[in-house]
N, C-alpha and C positions, 0 to 999 in steps of 0.2 A: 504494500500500500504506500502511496508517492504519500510523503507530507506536503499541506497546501503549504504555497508562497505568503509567507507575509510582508514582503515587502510592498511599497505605496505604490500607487498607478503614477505618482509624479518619477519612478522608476524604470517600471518594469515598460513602461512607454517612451522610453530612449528607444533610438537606434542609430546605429553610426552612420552618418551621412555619406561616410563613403570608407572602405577597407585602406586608408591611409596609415600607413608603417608596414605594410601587412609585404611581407618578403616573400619573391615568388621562389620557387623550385627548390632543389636541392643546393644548399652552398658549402662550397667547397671549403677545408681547412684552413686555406692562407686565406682568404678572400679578404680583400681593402672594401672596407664597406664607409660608401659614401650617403647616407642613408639619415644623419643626424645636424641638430643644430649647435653643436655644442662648441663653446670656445676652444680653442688647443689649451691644453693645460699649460705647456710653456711660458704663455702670455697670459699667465693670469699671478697676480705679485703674492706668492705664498708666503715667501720669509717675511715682507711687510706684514702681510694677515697675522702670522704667529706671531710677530713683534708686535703690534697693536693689541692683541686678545691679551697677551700680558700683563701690557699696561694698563689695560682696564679691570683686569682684575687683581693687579698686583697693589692695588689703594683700595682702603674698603672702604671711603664713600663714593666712590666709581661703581666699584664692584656690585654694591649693595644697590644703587640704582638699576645697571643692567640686570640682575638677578631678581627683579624687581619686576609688580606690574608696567605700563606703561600707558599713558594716554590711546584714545580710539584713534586719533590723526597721526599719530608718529612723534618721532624726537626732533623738537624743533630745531639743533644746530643743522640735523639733516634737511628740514624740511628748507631751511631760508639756503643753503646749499644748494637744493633741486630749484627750487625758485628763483634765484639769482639765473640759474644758467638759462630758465625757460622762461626769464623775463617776465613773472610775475610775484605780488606777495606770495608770503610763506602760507599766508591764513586759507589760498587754494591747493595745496598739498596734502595729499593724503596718502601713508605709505601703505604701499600694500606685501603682500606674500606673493612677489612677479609680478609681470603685468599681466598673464592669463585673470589672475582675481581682480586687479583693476578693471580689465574688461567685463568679468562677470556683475562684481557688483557696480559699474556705471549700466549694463543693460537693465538690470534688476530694477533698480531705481529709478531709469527713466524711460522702460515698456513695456507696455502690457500685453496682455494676451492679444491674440490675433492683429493686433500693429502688424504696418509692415516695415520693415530693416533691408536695406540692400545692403550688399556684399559684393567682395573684388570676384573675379571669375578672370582663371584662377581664385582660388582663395587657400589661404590658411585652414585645411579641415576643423583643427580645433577651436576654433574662433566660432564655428556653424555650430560646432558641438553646444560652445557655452550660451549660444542664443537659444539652442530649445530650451531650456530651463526656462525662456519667458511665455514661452507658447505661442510666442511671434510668427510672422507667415515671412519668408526670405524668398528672396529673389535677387538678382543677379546685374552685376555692372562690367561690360568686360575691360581687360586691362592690355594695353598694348606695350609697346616698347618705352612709350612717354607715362607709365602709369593707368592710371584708371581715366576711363574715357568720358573724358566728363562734356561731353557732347551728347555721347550717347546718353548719359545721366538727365542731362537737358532735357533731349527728347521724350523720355518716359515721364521726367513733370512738367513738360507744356501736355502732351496726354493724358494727364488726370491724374499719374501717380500719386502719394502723397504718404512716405515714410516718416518714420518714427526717427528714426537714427541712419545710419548708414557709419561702416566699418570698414577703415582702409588704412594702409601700412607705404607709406609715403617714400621711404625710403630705403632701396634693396630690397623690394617686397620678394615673401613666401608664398609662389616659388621662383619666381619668374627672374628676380633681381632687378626689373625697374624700379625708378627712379620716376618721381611724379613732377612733370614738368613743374617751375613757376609758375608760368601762367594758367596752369588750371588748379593748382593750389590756389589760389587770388580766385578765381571763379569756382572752384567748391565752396571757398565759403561765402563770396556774395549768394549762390545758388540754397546755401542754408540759412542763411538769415531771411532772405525774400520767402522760400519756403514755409520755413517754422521748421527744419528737421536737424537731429545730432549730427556733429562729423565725430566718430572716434577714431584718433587719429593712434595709432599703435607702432610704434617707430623704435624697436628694440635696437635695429642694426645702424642707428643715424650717427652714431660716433665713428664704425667703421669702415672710411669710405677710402680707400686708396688711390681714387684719381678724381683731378678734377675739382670743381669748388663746391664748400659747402651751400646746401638751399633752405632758410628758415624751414622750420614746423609750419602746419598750419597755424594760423594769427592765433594763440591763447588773448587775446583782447576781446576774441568776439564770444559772446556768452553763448552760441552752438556749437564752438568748437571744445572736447577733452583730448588730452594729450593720455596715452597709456604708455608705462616704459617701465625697463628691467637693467639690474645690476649683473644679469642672466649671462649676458653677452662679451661683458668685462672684465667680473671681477667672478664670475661662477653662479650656474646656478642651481647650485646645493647649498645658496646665503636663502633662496628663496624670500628675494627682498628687491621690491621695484616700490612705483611711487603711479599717480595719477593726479593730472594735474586739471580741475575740476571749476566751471566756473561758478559765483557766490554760489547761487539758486540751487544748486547741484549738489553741493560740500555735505550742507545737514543731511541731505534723503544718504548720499555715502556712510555718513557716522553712524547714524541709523540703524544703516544693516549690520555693520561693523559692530555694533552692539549686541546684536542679538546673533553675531557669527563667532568670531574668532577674538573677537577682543581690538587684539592689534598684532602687528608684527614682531618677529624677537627683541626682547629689550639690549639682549648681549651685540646680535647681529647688528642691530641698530648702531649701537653705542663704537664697536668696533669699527664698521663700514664709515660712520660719521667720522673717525680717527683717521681715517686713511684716505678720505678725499679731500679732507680740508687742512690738511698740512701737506708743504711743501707744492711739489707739481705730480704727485703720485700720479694720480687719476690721467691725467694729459699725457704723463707720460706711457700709462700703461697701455692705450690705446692709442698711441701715436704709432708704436710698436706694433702691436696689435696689428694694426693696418695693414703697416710696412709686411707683416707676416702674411697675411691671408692675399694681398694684391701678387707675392709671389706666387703663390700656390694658385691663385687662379689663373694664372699665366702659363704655370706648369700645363694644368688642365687641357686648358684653353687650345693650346698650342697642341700637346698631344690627340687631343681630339681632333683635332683638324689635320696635323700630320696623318694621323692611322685613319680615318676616311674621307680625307677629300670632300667631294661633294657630295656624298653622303648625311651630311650634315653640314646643319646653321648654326652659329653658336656665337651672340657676344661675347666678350671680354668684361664681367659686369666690374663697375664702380666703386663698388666696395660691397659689404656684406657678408656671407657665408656659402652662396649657393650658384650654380649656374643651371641655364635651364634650354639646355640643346634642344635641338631640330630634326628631326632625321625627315630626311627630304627626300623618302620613297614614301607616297602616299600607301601604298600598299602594306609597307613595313607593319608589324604587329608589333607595339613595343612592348606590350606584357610576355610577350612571346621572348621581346629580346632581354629584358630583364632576369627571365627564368634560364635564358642559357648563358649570362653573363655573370650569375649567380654560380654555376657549376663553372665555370670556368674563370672565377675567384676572383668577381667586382660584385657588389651592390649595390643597387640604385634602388629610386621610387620610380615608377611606371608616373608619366603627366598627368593622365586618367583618374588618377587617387587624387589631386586639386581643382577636377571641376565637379563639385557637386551640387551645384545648382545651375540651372539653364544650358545650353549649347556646349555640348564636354567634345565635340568633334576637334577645334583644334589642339586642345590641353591632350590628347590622343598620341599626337605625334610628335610630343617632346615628352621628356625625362628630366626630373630635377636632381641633380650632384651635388654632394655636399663637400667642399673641401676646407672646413675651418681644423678637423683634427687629423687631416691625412697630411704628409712630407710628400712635397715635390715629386722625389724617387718614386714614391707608392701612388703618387697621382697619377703618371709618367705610366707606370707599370698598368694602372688602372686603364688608363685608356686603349692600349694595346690588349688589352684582356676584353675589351668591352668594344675593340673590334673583330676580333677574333670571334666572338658570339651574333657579331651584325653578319659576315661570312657565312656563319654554321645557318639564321635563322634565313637568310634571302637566298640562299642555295647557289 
């Protein structure tokens, strides 16, 4: 006799919006898997970290503070910290546990059931994930080499559209690695103010940009636009400590939740993190590095994939970030097909297919998104050759 489920219908009515992470075929023992979003641990400052947790617990009125509860907003040196850099008071920050939870509770707080929310297309799977939680109806914006097409966004609200929010990653987006023009950042948010709808703007990889000039955030001045962002990509994220940066109206419905959720973020992590960016040039320097690191490595990439097929594939050089997201220019090509023999013959990727899950997934089909923030040059090099070798085996 089966025991009945008691878990809530606000559960057991998940479904994944699409098999995203999900590894096809058999993988081989050596296999480079390109497959994650995780900083290189090289570039991430550990001896600082151990040196800083120290000193904050090596004084026990330090100590006794981080060991301590903590306000719902976060630790203010950190806060006016994050705020200086994105240009507004501290009194709009609010630290979160990543920016995944900034994103979940700015949707919580400001939509409701059957709202509609648009989305990049591509998108971040997990980003769709956190929006069922509102019971929201999604639909789709698609994104080109300039970012999210805010033309085509145009056209759906002169048609009658009329969203709640809208969720877009401005800079080195997942998975694609554009970059959202200027001037359609300047016209997404005239487009949300005239409207009445959110921009959540989610920009974890805006510090990592290896070529090229930096592009303001979307305007934090305009009370449509929130800013989500993580320490995830810098400094680790197993601190599980980002920030959201919220305007007035927004801040209380945020605390709110936070009350009745988790409290606040670590008082320790807090307390440490806040040691290590506000002395010296740590932080500038760690991602200045950082950069210089990952702009090699997609170079490496870059280049081997183009060496090992030719015209076989399209692929920019992206800007910075962690991710590149080729082309293969056999319409015919099967890329789940070519992942699963790429897998046996000791690469990993994501099929493009696992980031379109809303609207038109035909061309997200025929690219593959790479991850090269914790794979070496050499093993990128090696990867590409491995992942033509399986373009041979699957197009005969």
């Amino acid at each position: 006799m089966s025991t009945p489920t008691l878990l809530a219908e606000r559960v057991t009515g998940l479904v994944a919006p699409s098999p995203f992470g999900a590894v096809l075929g058999h993988v081989a023992d050596d296999a480079v898997h390109l497959t994650g979003g995780s900083p290189a641990p090289e570039s991430l400052p550990r001896d600082e970290f151990a040196h800083r947790t120290v000193e904050v617990l090596a004084d026990l009125d330090s100590a006794a503070r981080a060991l301590d509860y903590s306000g719902h907003q976060g630790d203010p040196a950190l806060r006016r910290w994050i705020g200086a850099r994105e240009g507004v008071d501290a009194s709009r920050v609010v630290i979160t546990n990543g920016a995944l939870h900034g994103l979940s509770m700015t949707l919580l707080a400001a939509v409701d059931p059957g709202d509609l929310v648009f989305v990049e297309n591509p998108v971040y799977p997990l980003a769709v994930k956190t929006l069922q939680l509102t019971g929201a109806r999604v639909d789709a914006v698609p994104v080109d080499e300039d970012g999210l097409d805010v033309d085509a966004l145009d056209r759906a609200l002169r048609s009658g559209a009329r969203p709640r929010a809208l969720y877009v990653v401005p800079d080195f987006q997942n998975p694609t690695g554009s970059v959202l023009a200027p001037d359609r950042r300047l016209r997404l948010v005239e487009l949300a103010e005239r409207y009445g709808f959110l921009v959540i703007s989610d920009n974890p990889y805006s510090e990592l940009r290896g070529s090229g000039e930096d592009i303001p955030d979307l305007d934090p001045a305009s009370d449509r636009i929130v800013h989500v962002n993580t320490f995830s990509k810098t400094l680790g994220p197993g601190l599980r400590l980002g920030w959201t940066v919220a305007p007035e109206w927004l801040v209380a419905g945020l605390l709110d939740l936070r009350a009745r959720h988790d409290q606040h973020a670590s008082s320790l992590l807090q307390a440490v993190v806040t040691r290590l960016v506000t002395r010296d040039d740590l932080f500038e320097r760690t991602v200045a590095a950082a950069s210089v690191l990952y702009n090699e490595r997609a170079v490496a990439l870059v280049d081997g994939l183009r060496a090992e097929l030719g015209d076989g594939v399209d692929v920019a050089l992206p800007a910075g970030g962690v991710f590149a997201w080729p082309r293969f220019t056999d319409p015919n090509l099967d890329v789940e097909a070519l992942a699963s023999a790429a897998a046996a013959e000791g690469v990993v990727f994501l099929p493009g297919g696992q980031f379109s899950v809303v609207g038109d997934s035909s061309a997200a089909r025929r690219h593959a998104r790479v991850s090269f923030g914790q794979t070496s040059s050499d093993q990128l090099r090696t990867a590409a050759s491995r992942i033509a070798r399986a373009y041979r085996r699957v197009i005969g």
